[in-house]
C-alpha positions in Angstrom: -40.1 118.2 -77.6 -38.6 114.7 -78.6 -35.7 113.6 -77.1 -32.2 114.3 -78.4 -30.3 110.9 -80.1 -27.5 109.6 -79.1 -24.6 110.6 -80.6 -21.0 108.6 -80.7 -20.1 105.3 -79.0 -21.4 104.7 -75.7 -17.7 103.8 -73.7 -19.9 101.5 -71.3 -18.8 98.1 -72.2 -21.4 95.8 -74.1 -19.9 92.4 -73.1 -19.2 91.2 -69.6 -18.4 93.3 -66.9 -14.6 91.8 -66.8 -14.3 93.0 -70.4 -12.0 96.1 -71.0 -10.6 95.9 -67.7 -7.8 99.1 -67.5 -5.3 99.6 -65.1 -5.8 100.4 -61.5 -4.0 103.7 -62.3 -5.6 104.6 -65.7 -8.8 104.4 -64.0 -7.6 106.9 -60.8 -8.7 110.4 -60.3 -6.9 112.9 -58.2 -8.5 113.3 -54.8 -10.5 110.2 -54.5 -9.8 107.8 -51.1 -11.3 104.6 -49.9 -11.3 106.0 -46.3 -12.5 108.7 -43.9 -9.9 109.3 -41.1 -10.8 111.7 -38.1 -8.7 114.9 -37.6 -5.4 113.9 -35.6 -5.7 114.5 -31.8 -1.9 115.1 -31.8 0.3 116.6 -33.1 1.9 115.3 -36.7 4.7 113.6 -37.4 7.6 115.9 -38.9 8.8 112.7 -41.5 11.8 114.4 -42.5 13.1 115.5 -39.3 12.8 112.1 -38.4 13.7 110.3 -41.1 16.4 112.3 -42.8 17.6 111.6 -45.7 16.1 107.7 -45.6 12.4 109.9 -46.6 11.4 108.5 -49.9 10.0 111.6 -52.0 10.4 109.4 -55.2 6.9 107.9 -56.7 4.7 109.2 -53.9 2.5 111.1 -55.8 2.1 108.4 -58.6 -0.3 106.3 -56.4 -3.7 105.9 -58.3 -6.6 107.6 -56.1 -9.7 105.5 -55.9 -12.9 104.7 -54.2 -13.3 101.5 -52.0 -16.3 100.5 -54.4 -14.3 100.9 -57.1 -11.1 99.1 -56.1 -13.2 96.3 -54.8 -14.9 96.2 -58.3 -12.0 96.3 -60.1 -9.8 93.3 -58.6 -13.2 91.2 -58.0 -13.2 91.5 -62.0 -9.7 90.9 -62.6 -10.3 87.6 -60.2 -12.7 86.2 -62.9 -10.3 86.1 -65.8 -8.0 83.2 -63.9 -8.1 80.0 -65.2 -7.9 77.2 -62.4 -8.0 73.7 -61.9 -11.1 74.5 -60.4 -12.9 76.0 -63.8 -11.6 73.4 -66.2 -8.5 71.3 -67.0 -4.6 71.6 -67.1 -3.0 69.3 -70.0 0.0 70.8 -69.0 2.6 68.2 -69.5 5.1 67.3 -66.8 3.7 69.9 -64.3 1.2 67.0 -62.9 -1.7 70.0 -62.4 -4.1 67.8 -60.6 -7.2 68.5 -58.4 -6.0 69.8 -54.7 -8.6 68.0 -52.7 -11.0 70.2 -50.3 -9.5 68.1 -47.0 -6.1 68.9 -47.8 -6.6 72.3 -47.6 -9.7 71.9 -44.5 -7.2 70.0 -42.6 -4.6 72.7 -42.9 -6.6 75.6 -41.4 -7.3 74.1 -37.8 -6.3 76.5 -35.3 -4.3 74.5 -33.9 -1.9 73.7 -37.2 -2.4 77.6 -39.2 -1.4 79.2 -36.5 1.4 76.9 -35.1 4.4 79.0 -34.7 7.9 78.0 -36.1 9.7 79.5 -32.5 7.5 77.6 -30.3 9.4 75.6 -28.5 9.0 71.9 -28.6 7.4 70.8 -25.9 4.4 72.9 -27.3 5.0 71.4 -31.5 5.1 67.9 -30.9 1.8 67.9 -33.2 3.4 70.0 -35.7 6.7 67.9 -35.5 4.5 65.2 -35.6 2.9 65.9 -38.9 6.4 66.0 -40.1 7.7 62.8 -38.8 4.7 60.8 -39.7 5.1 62.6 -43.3 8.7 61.5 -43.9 7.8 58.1 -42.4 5.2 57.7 -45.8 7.9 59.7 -48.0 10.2 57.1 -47.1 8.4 53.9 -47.7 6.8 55.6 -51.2 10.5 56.0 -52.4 12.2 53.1 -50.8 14.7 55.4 -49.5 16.7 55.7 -46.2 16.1 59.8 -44.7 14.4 62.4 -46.3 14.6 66.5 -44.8 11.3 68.3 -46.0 13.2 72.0 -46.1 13.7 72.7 -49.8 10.9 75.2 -51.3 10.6 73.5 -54.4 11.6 71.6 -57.0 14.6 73.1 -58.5 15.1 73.4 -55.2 15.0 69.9 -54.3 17.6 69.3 -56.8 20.0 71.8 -55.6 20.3 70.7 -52.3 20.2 66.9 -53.6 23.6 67.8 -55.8 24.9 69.8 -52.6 24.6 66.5 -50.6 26.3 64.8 -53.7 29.2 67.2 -53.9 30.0 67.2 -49.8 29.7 63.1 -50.5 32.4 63.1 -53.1 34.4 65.6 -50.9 34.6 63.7 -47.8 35.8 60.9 -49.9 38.4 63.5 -50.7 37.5 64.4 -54.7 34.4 66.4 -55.5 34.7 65.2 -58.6 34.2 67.5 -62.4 31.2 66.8 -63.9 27.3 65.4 -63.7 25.7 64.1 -66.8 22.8 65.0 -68.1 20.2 63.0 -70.5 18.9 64.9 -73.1 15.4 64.0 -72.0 15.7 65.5 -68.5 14.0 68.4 -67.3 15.5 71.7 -67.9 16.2 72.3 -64.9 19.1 69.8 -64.4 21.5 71.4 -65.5 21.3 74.5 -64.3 20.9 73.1 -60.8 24.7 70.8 -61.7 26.0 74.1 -63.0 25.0 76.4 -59.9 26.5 73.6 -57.5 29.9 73.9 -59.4 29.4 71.0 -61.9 30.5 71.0 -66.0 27.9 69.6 -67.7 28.0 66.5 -70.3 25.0 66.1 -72.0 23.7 62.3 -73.1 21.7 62.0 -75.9 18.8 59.7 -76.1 18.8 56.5 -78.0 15.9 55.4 -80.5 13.4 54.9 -77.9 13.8 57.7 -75.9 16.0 56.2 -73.4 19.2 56.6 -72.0 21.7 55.1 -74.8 23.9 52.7 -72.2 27.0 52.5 -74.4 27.1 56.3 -74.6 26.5 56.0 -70.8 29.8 54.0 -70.3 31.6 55.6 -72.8 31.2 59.2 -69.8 31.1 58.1 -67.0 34.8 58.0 -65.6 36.1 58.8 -61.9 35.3 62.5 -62.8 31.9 62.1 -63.0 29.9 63.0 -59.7 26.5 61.9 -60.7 23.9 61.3 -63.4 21.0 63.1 -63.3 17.9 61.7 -63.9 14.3 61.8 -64.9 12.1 59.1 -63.9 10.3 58.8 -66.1 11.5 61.0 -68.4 9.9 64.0 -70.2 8.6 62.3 -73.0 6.7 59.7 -70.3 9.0 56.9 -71.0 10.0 54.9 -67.9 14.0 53.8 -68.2 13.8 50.3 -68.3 17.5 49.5 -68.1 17.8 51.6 -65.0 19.3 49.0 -62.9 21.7 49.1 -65.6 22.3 52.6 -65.7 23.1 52.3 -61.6 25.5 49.6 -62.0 27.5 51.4 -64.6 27.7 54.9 -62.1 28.1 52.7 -59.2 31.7 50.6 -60.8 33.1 53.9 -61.0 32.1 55.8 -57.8 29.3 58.3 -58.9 25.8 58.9 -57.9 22.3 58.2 -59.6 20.6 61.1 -58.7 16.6 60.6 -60.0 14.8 64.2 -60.4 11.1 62.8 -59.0 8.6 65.5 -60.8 7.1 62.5 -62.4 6.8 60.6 -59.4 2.8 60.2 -60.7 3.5 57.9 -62.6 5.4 55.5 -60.2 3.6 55.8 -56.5 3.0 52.7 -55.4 3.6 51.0 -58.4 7.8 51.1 -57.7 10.4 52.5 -55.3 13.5 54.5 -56.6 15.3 53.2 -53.7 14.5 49.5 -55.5 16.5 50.4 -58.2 19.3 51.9 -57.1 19.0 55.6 -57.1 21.2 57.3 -54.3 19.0 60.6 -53.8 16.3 62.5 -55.4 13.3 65.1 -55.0 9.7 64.9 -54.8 7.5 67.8 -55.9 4.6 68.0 -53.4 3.0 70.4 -55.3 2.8 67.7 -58.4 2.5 64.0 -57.0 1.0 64.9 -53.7 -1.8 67.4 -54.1 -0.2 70.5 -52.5 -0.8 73.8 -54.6 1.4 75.5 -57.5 3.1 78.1 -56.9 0.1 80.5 -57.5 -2.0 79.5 -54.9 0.8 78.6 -52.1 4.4 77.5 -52.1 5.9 74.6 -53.6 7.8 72.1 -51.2 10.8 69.1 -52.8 11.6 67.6 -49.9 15.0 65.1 -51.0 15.2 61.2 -49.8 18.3 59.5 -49.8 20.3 56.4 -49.2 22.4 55.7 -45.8 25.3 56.9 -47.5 24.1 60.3 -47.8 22.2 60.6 -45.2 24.9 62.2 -42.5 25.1 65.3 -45.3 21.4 66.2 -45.2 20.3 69.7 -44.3 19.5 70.5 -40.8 18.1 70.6 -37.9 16.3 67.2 -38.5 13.4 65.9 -37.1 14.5 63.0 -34.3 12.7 60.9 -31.6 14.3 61.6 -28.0 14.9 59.0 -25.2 11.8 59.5 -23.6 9.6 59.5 -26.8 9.2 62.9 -27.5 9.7 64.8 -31.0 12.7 67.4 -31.5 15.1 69.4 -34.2 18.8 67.6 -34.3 21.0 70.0 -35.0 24.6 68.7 -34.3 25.1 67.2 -38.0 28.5 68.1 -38.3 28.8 67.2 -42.2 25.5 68.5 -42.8 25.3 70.9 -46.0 23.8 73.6 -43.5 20.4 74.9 -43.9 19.1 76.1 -47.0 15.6 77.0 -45.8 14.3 79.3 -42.9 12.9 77.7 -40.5 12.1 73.8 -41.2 10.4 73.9 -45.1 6.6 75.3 -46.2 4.6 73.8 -43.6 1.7 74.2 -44.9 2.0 72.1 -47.3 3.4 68.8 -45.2 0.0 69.4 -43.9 -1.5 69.2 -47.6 0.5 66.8 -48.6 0.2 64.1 -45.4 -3.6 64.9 -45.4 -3.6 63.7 -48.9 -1.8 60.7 -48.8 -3.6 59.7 -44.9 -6.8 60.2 -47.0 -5.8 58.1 -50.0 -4.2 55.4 -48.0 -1.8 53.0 -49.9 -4.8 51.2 -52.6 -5.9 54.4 -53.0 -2.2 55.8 -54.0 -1.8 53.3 -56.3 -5.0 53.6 -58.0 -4.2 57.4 -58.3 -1.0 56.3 -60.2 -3.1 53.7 -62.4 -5.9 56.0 -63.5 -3.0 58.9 -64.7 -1.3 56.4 -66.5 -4.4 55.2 -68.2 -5.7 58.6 -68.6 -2.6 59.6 -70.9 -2.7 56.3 -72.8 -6.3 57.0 -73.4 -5.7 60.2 -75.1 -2.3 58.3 -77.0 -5.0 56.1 -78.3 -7.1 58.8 -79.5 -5.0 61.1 -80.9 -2.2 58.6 -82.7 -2.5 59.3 -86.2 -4.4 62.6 -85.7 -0.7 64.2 -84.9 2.6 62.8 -85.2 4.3 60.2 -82.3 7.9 60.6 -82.6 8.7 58.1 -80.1 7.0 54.6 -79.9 7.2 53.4 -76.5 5.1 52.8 -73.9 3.6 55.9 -72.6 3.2 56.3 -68.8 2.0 59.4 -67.3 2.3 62.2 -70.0 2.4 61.8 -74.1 4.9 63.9 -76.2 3.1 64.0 -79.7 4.8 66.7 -82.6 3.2 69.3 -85.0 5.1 67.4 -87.6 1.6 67.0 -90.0 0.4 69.9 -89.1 3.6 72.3 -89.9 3.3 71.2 -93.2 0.3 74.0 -93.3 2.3 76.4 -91.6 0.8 75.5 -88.5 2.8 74.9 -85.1 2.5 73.7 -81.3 2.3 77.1 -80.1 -0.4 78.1 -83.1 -2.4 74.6 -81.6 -1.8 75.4 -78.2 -3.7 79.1 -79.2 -6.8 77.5 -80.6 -6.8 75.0 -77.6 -7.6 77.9 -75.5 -10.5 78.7 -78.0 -12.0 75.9 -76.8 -12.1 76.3 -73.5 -9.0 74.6 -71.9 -5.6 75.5 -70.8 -3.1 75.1 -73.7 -0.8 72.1 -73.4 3.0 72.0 -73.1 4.6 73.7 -75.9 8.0 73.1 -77.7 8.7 70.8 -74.7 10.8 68.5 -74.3 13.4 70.2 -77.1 14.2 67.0 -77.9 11.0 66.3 -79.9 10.5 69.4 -82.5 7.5 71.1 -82.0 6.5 69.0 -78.9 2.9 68.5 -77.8 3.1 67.6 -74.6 0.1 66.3 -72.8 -1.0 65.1 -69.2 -3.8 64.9 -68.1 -3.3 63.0 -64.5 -5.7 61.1 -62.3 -8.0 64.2 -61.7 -10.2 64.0 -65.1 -13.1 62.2 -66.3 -13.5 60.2 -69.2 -16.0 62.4 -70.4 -13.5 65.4 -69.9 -10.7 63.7 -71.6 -12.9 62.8 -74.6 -13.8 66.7 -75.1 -9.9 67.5 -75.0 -9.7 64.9 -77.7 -12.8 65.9 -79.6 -11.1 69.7 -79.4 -7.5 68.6 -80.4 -9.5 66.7 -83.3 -11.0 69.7 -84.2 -7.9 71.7 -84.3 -5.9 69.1 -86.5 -8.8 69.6 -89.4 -9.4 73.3 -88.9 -5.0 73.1 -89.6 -5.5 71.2 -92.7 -8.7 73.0 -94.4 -8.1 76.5 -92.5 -4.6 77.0 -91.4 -4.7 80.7 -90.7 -7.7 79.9 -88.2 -5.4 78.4 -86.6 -2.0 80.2 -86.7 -4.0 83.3 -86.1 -5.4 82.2 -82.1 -7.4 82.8 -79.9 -10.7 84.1 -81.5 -12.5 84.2 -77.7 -10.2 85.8 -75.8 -10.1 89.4 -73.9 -6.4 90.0 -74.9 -6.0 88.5 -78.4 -2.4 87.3 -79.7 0.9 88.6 -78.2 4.2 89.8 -79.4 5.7 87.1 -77.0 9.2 87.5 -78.5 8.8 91.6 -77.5 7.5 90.7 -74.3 9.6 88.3 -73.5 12.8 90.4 -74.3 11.9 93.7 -73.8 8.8 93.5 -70.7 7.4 96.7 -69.2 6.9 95.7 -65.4 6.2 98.8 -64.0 3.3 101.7 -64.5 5.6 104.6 -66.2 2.3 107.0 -65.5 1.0 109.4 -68.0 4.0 111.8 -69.6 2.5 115.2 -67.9 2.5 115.5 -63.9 -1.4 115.1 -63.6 -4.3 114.4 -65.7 -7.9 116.0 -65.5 -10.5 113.1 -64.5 -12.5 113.7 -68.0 -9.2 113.8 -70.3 -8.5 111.1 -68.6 -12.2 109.4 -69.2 -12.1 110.5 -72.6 -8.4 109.0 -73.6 -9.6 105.5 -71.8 
């Protein structure tokens, strides 16, 4: 008797095993676990008599039912689809993704450090505080400023509690002052940071070379003005030349140069801030000094300053007692109060002094030599192949347009697709607004010649495929598990929650045959 055929399509997927991944609830069936408990020896809780009414009954029974074999499959296979730095590279512009070096994170899981405590008291942190002081100490001398406090999570973060400490300046002077301009080439970030503090904001448009236009610049700033803020370099990659300049014209009239330091890659060891004249800015940890994005651990934007701010930094602050030991300050009467639990991410002042200990101050500046020549490398290579709307001297990151290119119909964000076709991480897109249909590009310290030139070889590519075959191109990715997105719908109108099916339940093979 031969053997029946196969009829219909087999639903076992063909292609890899992280293909066709469905939800953790779509692929549930009533009464599974991914335990075996023993029978209670005593008697069970009564919830409701001892809850009350604070009993959720709301979503209980929505809980997808699994195996442990099967949950363990199913998030080992959702792992695989991440794309790292440690798979391939980042040309994200401006977000400096570089390479978080193995003894950063080996340092930071000693016992002794991972498991330090923030309520220990001091006589058993001086390690931990000393991490921290010797950190600030190198934070310091990098910058060229006065006092630094570690505590803000972030970036954005950095920058609010910088313009806090610029608003309780201009206060004990007796005016807070109206306003903070804003270049046009800053990161978007500035001005909602000025505009949650309690700041209008003027915006400063950029002159022909990217820069800030320094007769706009005096025309503003006016004893109303609480501070510029500034991006150093900016986010097209051009350094502000004139930015003693732009400090002397702020300074004649009272207000602040506050520098937002995200781009600090560029300048590490190579210049201070504090050399020219800023009065207070951020670092990004997670950016210049090796600490990870937000993904894979908190961010961390400590703020340095000049003397003159200093008595308004957050508190406590790390101080040296009399007899030599380390300890939190905390009577800083004019301080702007804490605006972190505890004293900042540790964990990554740990990365982040384990980094700079192990790249020692040649080594820092070489890092900040090969991302500068990394980015003008791939300037080079690509001038001409896409449009440069700006001329000057690149430094970390390069801002190219889509300007050729959209005369197919093709844009940044139909480039940025295909990139991904290719195998890497799409660039920056539309970013900075100040360049239409921005390409923006870095590719830090962290890559290889030989990975830089198959970026370029790709981006090459790309640009011909937009000429000969333009809907190749505007119709990207080709490769990918998910294919394009309605990003406007999602964007605007995002489903973050599992609704569950319509009916209360559903039968394990409907549910197998709908999937």
């Amino acid at each position: 008797m031969s053997e029946t055929p196969f009829v219909g399509t087999p639903r076992k997927a063909t292609t890899h095993t992280s293909q066709n991944e469905g939800l953790i609830f779509e692929k549930s069936s009533p009464g599974k676990k991914a335990y075996r408990m023993d029978e209670l020896d005593v008697p069970a809780i009564d919830a409701a008599a001892l809850l009350g009414d604070a009993v959720r009954t709301d979503g209980l029974g929505a809980m997808p039912e699994l195996s442990e074999i099967e949950i363990v499959r199913h998030f080992t296979r959702l792992s695989t689809w991440n794309y790292a730095i440690d798979l391939g590279m980042f040309p994200l512009g401006s977000c400096t993704m570089k390479y978080n070096g193995r003894v950063n994170e080996a340092v930071s899981r000693f016992e002794g450090i991972a498991e330090a405590h923030p309520y220990q008291p001091e006589s058993l942190s001086q390690g931990a505080l000393g991490i921290m002081k010797q950190l600030q100490d190198c934070l310091i001398e990098i910058t060229g400023m006065d006092a630094i406090t570690l505590q803000p999570a972030a970036g954005a973060h950095g920058e609010f509690t910088g313009m806090l400490m610029v608003r309780a300046y201009h206060e004990s002077k007796g005016n807070a002052r109206k306003k903070v301009l804003i270049p046009d080439s800053a990161h978007g970030t500035n001005p909602a940071t000025a505009a949650v503090v309690g700041y209008q904001v003027q915006n400063i448009k950029s002159n022909a070379e990217g820069a800030v236009d320094l007769d706009e610049l005096r025309r503003l700033v006016d004893d109303d003005t609480a501070a510029l803020m500034l991006t150093n370099p900016s986010t097209i990659g051009v350094f502000e030349s004139q930015i003693h300049e732009i400090a002397d014209i702020l300074h004649e009239k009272g207000a602040l140069l506050y520098m937002d330091g995200a781009n600090m890659n560029a300048l590490v060891g190579k210049t201070r801030p504090g050399d020219f004249n800023v009065d207070v800015m951020h670092l990004n940890l997670h950016k210049t000094f090796s600490t990870p994005h937000g993904g894979g651990g908190p961010g961390s934007g400590p703020v340095a300053c000049k003397a003159i701010l200093e008595p308004f930094l957050p508190k406590p602050v790390v101080v040296t007692r009399p007899d030599g030991s380390l300890g939190f300050d905390y009577n800083r009467p004019q301080s702007v109060g804490r605006v972190r639990m505890f004293y900042g991410n540790f964990g990554m002042f740990v990365r982040a002094l384990a980094y700079t200990l192990a790249n020692g101050p040649d080594g820092l500046r070489l890092t900040t030599e090969d991302a500068v020549l990394n980015a003008n490398y791939i300037r080079a290579k690509l001038e001409g192949v896409f449009d440069l709307p700006y001329k000057t001297r690149s430094m970390h990151e390069v801002v190219f347009s889509d300007k050729l290119q959209a005369k197919n119909g093709v844009k940044t964000g139909d480039m940025g697709k295909r990139l991904i076709d290719y195998g890497f991480h799409a660039y920056t897109v539309s970013f900075p607004m100040i360049v239409s249909g921005a390409m923006m590009i870095e590719p830090t310290e962290s890559e290889s010649r030989e990975e830089l030139d198959l970026l370029i070889d790709a981006l090459q590519q790309i640009a011909r495929e937009a000429a000969e075959n333009p809907e190749l191109v505007k119709t990207a990715p080709h490769t990918t598990r998910i294919r394009r997105l309605d990003e406007t719908g999602a964007a605007r109108k995002p489903i973050l929650r599992w609704q569950g099916p319509p009916q209360a339940a559903v039968e394990p093979d409907t549910a197998a045959k709908e999937w």
